[in-house]
C-alpha positions in Angstrom: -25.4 9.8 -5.4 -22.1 10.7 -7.6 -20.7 13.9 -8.4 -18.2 14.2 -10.4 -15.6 17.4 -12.0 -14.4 17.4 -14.6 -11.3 19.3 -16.0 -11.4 19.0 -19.3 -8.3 16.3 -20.7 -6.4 16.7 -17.5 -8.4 15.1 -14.4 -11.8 14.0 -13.2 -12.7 14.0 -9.3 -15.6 11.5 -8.3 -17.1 11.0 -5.3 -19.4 8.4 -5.3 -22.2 8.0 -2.0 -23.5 4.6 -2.6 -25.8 3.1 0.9 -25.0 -0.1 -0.1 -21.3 0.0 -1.1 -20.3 3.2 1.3 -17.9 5.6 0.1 -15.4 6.2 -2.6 -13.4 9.2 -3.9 -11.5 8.6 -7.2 -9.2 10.9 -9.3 -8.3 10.0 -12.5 -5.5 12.1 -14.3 -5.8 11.6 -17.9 -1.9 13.5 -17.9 -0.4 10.8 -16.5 -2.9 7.6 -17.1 -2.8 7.4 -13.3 -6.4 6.6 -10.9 -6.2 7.2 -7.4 -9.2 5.5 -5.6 -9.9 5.6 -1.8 -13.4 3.7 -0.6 -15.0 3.1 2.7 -17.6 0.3 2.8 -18.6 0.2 6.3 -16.1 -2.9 7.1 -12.5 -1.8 5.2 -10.4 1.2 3.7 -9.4 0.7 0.7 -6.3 2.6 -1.0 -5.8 2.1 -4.7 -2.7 3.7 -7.4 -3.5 2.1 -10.9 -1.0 3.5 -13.8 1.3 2.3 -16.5 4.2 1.6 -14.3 1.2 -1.0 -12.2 -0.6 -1.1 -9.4 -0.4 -0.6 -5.6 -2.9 -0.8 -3.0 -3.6 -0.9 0.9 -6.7 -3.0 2.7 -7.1 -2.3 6.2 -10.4 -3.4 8.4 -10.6 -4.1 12.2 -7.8 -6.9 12.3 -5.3 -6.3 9.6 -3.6 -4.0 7.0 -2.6 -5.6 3.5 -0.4 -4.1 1.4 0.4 -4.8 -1.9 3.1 -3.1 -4.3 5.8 -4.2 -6.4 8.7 -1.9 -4.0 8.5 -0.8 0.0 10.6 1.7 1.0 10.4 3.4 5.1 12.6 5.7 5.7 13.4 6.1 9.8 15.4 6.7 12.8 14.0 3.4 14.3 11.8 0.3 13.3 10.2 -1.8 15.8 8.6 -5.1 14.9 7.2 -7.3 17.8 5.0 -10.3 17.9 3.1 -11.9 20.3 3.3 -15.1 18.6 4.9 -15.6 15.0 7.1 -12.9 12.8 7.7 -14.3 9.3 9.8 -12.8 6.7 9.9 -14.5 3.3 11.8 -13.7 0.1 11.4 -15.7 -2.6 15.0 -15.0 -4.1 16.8 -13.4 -1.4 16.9 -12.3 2.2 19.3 -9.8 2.8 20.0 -8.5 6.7 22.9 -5.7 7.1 24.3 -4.5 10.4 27.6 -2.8 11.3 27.2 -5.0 14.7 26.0 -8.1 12.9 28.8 -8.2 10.5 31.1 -7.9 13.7 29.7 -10.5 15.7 28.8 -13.0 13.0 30.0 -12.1 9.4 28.1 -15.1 8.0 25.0 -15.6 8.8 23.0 -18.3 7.0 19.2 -18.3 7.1 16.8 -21.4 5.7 
């Protein structure tokens, strides 16, 4: 089952009801050549942004969440990262790590 509306030359809302595949609500915006596409199928979500400038998306199902994008920004008071076994952070060109207390203690840190 799909319905679809349809503004004319601006943007088109889909939702697509498939047994098979599960679930998936797209908007395209013909303004701004940009698709937006969320779909459910029963194992994963699936979060998709497709335009000119590229595309970015976000895969989560019962044991992990993938994200793929060309920039990450989070904004917040605090961060927390903890693992139970292994944290790995990997930058193909650079690593950069910035603290007012860090810079105090140990104004050279070399990493690799």
């Amino acid at each position: 089952i799909q319905i679809s509306v349809n503004e004319e030359d601006t943007k088109t809302l889909i939702v697509d009801l498939n047994s098979d595949e599960g679930v998936t609500i797209s908007l395209v915006d013909q303004t701004t050549n940009t698709t937006l596409m969320i779909t459910f199928d029963g194992t994963s979500i699936t979060q998709m942004c497709r335009g000119s400038a590229g595309v970015s998306s976000i895969v989560q199902n019962q044991t992990s969440i993938i994200m793929n994008c060309k920039e990450l920004i989070v904004n917040s008071d605090q961060i927390s990262l903890n693992a139970k076994e292994t944290l790995t952070q990997n930058g193909l060109m650079q690593v950069d790590i910035s603290s007012p207390l860090i810079n105090l203690m140990s104004p050279n840190i070399k990493m690799g």
